[in-house]
BAKE-239307 format. One record per residue (C-alpha): residue in one letter; x, y, z. Coordinates in steps of 0.5 Angstrom, whole numbers, plus 2048, in hexadecimal, padded with zeros to 3 digits. Each point is the difference from the previous one (the first is absolute). Example, Ala and Ser with C-alpha at 12.3 -4.5 7.8 and 13.67 -1.06 7.14 Angstrom:
! residues 2
r type A	c1 819	c2 7F7	c3 810
r type S	c1 802	c2 807	c3 7FE
//
This chain:
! residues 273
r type X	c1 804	c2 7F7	c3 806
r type X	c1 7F9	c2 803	c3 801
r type X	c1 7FB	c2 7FF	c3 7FB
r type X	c1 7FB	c2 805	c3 7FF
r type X	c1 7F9	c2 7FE	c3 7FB
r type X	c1 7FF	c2 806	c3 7FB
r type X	c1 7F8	c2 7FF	c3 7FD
r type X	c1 800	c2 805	c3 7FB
r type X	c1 7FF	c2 801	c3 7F9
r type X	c1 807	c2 800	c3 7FB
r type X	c1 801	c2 804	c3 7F9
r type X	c1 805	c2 7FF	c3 7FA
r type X	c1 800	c2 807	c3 800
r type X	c1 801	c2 805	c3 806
r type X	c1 803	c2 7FF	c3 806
r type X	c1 7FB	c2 7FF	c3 805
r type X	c1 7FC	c2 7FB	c3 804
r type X	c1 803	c2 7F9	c3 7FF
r type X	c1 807	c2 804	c3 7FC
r type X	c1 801	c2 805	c3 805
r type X	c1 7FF	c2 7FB	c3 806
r type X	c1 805	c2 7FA	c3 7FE
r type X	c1 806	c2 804	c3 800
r type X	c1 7FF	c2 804	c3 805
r type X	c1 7FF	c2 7FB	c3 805
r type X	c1 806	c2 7FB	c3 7FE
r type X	c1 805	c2 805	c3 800
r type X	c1 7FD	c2 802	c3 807
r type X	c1 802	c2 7F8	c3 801
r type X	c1 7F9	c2 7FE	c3 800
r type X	c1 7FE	c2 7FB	c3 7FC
r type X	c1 7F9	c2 802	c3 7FD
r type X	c1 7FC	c2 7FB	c3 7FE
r type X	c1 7FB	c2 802	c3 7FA
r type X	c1 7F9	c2 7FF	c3 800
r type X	c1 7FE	c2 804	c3 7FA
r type X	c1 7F8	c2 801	c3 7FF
r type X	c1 800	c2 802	c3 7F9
r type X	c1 805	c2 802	c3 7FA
r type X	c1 800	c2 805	c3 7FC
r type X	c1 804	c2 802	c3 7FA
r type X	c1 802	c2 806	c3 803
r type X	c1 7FD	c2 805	c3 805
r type X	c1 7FA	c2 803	c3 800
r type X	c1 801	c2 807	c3 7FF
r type X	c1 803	c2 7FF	c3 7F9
r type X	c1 7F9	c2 801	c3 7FB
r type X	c1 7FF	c2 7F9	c3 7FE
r type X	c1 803	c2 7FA	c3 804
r type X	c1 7FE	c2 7F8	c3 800
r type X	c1 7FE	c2 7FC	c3 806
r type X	c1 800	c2 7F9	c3 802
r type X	c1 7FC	c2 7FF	c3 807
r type X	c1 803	c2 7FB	c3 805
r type X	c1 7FB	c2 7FD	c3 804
r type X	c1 7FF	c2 7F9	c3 7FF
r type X	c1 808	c2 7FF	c3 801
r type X	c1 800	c2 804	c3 807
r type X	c1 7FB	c2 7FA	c3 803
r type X	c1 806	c2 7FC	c3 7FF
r type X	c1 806	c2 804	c3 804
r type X	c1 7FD	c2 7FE	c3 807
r type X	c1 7FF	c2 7FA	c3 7FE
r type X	c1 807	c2 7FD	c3 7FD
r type X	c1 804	c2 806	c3 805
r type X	c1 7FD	c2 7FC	c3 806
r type X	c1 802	c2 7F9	c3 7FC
r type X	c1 807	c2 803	c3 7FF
r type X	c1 801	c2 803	c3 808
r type X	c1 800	c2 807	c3 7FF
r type X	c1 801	c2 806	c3 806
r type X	c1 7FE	c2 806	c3 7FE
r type X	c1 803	c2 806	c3 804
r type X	c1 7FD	c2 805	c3 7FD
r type X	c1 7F9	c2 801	c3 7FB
r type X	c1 800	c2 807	c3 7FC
r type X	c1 7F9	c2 801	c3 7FB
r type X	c1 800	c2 805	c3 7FC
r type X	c1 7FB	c2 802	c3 7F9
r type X	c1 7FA	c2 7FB	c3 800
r type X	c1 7FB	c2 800	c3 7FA
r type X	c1 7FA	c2 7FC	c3 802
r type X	c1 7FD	c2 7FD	c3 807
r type X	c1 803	c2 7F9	c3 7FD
r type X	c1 807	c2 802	c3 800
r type X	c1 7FF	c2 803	c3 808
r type X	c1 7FC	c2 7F9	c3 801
r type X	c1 806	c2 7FD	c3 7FE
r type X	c1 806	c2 804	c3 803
r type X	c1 7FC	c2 7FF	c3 807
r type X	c1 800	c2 7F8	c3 7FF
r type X	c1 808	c2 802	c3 800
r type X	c1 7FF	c2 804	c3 806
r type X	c1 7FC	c2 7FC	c3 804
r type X	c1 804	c2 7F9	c3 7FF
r type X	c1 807	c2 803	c3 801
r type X	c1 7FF	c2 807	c3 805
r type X	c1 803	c2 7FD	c3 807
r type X	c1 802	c2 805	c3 804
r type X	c1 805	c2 803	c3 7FF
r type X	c1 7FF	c2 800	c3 7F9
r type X	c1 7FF	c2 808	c3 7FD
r type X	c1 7FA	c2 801	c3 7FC
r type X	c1 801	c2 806	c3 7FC
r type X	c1 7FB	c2 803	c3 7FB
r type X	c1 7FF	c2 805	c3 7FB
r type X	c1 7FA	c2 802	c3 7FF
r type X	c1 801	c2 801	c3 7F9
r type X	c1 7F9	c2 804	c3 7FE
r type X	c1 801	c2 807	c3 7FD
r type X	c1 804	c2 807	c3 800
r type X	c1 800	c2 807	c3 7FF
r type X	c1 7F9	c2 800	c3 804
r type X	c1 7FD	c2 7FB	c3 7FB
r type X	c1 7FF	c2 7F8	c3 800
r type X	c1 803	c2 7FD	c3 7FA
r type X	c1 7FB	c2 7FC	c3 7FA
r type X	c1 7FC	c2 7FA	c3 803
r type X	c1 802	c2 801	c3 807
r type X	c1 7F8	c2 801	c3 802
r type X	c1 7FD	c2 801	c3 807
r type X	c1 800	c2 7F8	c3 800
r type X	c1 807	c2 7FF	c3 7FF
r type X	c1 802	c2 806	c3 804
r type X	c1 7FC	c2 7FE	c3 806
r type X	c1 803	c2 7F9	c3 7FF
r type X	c1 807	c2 802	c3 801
r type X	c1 7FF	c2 805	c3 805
r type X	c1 7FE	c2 7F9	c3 803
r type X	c1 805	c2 7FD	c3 7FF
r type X	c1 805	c2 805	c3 802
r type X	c1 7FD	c2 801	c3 807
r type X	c1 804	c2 7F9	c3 802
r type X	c1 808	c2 803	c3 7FE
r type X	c1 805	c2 802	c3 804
r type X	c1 801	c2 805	c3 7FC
r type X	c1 7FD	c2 804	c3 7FB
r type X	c1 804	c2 804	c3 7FA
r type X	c1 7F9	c2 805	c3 7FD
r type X	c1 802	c2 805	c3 7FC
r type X	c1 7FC	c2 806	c3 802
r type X	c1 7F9	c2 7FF	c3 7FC
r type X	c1 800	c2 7F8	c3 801
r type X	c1 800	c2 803	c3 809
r type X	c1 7FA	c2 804	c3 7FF
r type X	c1 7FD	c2 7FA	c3 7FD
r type X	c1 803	c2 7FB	c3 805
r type X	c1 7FC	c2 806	c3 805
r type X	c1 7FA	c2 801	c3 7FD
r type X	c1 801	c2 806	c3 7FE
r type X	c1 800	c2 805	c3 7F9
r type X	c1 807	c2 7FF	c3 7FD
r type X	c1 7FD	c2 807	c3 7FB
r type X	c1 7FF	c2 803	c3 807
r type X	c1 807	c2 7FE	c3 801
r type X	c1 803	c2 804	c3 7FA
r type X	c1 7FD	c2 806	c3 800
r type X	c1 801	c2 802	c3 808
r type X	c1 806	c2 804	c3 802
r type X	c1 806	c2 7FE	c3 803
r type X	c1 7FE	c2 800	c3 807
r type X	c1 7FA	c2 7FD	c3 7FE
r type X	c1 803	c2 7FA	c3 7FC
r type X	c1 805	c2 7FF	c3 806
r type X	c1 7FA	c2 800	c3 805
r type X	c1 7FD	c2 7FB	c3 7FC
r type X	c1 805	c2 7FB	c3 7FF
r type X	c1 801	c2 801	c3 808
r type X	c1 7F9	c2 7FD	c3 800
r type X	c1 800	c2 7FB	c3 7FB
r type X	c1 806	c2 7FD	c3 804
r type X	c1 7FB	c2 800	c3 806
r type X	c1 7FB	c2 7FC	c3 7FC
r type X	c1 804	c2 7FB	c3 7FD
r type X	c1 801	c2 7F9	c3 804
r type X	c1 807	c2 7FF	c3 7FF
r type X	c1 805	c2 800	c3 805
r type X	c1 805	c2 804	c3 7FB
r type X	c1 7FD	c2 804	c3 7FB
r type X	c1 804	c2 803	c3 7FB
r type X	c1 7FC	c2 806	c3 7FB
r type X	c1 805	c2 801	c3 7F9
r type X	c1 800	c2 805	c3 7FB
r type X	c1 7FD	c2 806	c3 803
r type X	c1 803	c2 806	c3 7FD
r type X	c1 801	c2 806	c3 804
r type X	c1 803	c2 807	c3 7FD
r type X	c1 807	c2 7FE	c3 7FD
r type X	c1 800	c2 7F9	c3 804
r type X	c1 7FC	c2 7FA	c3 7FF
r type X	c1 800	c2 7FD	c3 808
r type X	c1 7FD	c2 7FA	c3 803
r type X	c1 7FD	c2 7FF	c3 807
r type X	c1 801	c2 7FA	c3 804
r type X	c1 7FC	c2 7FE	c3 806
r type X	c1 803	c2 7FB	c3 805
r type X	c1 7FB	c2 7FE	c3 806
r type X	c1 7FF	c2 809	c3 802
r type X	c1 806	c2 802	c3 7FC
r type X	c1 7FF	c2 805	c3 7FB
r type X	c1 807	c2 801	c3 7FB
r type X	c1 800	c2 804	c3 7FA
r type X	c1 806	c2 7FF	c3 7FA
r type X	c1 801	c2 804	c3 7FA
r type X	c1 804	c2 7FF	c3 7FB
r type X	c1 801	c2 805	c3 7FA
r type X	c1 7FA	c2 7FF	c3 7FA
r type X	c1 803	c2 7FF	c3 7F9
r type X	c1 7FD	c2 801	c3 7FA
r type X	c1 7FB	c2 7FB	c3 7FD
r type X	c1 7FC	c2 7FB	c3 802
r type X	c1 804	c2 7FA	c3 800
r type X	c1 7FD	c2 7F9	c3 800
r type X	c1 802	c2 7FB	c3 806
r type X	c1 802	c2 804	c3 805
r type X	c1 7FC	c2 7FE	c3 805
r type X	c1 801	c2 7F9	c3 7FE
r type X	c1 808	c2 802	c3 801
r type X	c1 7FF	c2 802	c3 807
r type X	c1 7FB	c2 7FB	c3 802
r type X	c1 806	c2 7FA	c3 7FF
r type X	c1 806	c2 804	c3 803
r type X	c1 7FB	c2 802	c3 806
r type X	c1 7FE	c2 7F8	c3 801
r type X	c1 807	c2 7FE	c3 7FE
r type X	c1 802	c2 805	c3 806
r type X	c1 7FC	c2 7FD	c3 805
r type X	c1 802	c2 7F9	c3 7FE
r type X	c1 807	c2 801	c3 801
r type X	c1 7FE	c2 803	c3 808
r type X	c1 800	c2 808	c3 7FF
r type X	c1 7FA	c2 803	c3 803
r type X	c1 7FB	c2 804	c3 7FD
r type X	c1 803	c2 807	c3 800
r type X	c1 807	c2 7FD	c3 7FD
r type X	c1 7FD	c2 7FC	c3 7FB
r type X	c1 7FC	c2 806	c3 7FD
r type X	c1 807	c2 805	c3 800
r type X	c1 803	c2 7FB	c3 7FC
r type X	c1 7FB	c2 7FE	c3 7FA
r type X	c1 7FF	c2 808	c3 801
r type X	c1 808	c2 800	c3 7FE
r type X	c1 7FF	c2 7FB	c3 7FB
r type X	c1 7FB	c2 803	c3 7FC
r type X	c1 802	c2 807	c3 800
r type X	c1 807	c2 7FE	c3 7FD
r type X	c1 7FB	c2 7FB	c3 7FB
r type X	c1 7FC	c2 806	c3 7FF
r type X	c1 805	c2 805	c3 7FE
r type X	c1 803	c2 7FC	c3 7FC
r type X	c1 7F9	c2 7FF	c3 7FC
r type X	c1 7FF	c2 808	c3 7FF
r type X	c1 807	c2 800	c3 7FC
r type X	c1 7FD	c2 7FB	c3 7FC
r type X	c1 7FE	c2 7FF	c3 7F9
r type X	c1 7FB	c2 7FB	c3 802
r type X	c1 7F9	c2 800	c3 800
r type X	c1 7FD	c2 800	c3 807
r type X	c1 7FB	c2 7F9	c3 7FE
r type X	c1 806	c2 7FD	c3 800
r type X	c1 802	c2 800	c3 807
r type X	c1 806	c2 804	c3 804
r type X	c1 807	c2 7FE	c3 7FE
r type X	c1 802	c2 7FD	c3 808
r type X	c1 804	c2 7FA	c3 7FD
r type X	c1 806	c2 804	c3 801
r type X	c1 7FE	c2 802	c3 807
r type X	c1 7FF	c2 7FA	c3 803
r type X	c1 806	c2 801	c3 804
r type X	c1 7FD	c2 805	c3 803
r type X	c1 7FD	c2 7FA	c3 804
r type X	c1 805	c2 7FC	c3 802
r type X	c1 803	c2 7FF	c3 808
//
């Protein structure tokens, strides 16, 4: 069985990160093996929340790991909140990445054309830095303007055509092999762009009401999942599209707060071979 490390925070509360990555790669037939840079007692996008950060624990993964004998086919990173945590999670990186191994990073910064609290231009070039070592790259649109250098304000405010453009150019910009650019909504539709070698690819899948934490967290695992398992690019995008929008219907005919993630757990078969 493959392992994949996932380096990312985990919440009590919300179903993103660490909570949306588990089982979404187990079911996939991955064994997932948690990493998590801090917990929270639930998201934060509810109004309050606690944390408890984790860095000094993450010194001692590589190290009892490699005691241990472990391999890792995959490395997925998703929200990291200091350049401690990305210190940490490169540590991972640099002791366990053969080739071979996919490095999968979400460049988890901002949204909507603005970064989140406490992701100052330190933190972001740091990330950007970061993420320039990937295989693969899974940006929501204005995390791809920041990884490029370019005004995510700017972004929001184009039309269209004008925001296809930029997109075009920000995946021209980015280092990756395979860049994945998520969340960009157009008209009735929210689309992603891919770009593999010099192919250009545009998905769309119907937009649905609200704003729904953990959806890029959900679509990252069933993509990294998808390329572990063999599929290449192209396959591996239709099918976490295929699961998210079950999961997101579902979620529009909820009662649930949207802070409380997207109800997927019954659409995990949507992943199954």
């Amino acid at each position: 069985m493959k392992k994949v490390a996932v380096i990312q925070d985990i919440s009590g509360l919300g179903r993103c990160s660490l909570a949306a990555a588990l089982p979404v790669l187990s079911v996939m037939g991955l064994q997932c093996l948690p990493v998590p840079t801090a917990v929270y007692t639930n998201q934060t996008g509810f109004s309050r929340f606690a944390s408890l950060g984790c860095e000094a624990l993450l010194k001692e993964f590589p190290v009892l790991w490699q005691e241990h004998g472990v391999g890792l086919d995959g490395i997925y990173t998703g929200f990291m909140a200091s350049r401690e945590q990305l210190g940490a999670a490169q540590t991972i990186i640099d002791t366990f990445r053969r080739p071979g191994t996919l490095l999968l990073i979400d460049p988890v910064m901002g949204d909507n054309g603005q970064r989140y609290p406490g992701f100052d231009d330190d933190l972001c070039r740091a990330i950007a830095q970061f993420a320039a070592q990937a295989d693969v790259i899974t940006p929501n649109a204005t995390e791809a303007c920041i990884l490029a250098g370019l005004d995510p304000g700017a972004f929001m405010q184009g039309s269209p055509e004008q925001q296809e453009a930029m997109l075009r150019q920000t995946c021209d910009i980015l280092p990756q092999e395979q860049v994945i650019i998520t969340g960009w909504r157009r008209g009735n539709c929210v689309c992603i762009i891919s770009r593999e070698s010099n192919t250009f690819i545009i998905y769309e899948s119907p937009a649905v009401a609200g704003s729904w934490s953990g959806t890029g967290d959900l679509f990252a695992s069933a993509l990294c999942g998808g390329l572990l398992q063999g599929g290449n690019l192209d396959q591996s995008i239709r099918r976490a599209m295929r699961f998210l929008e079950a999961a997101l219907k579902d979620a529009a005919h909820s009662n649930l707060p949207e802070a409380e993630g997207i109800p997927f757990e019954r659409h995990l078969k949507e992943l199954l071979f």
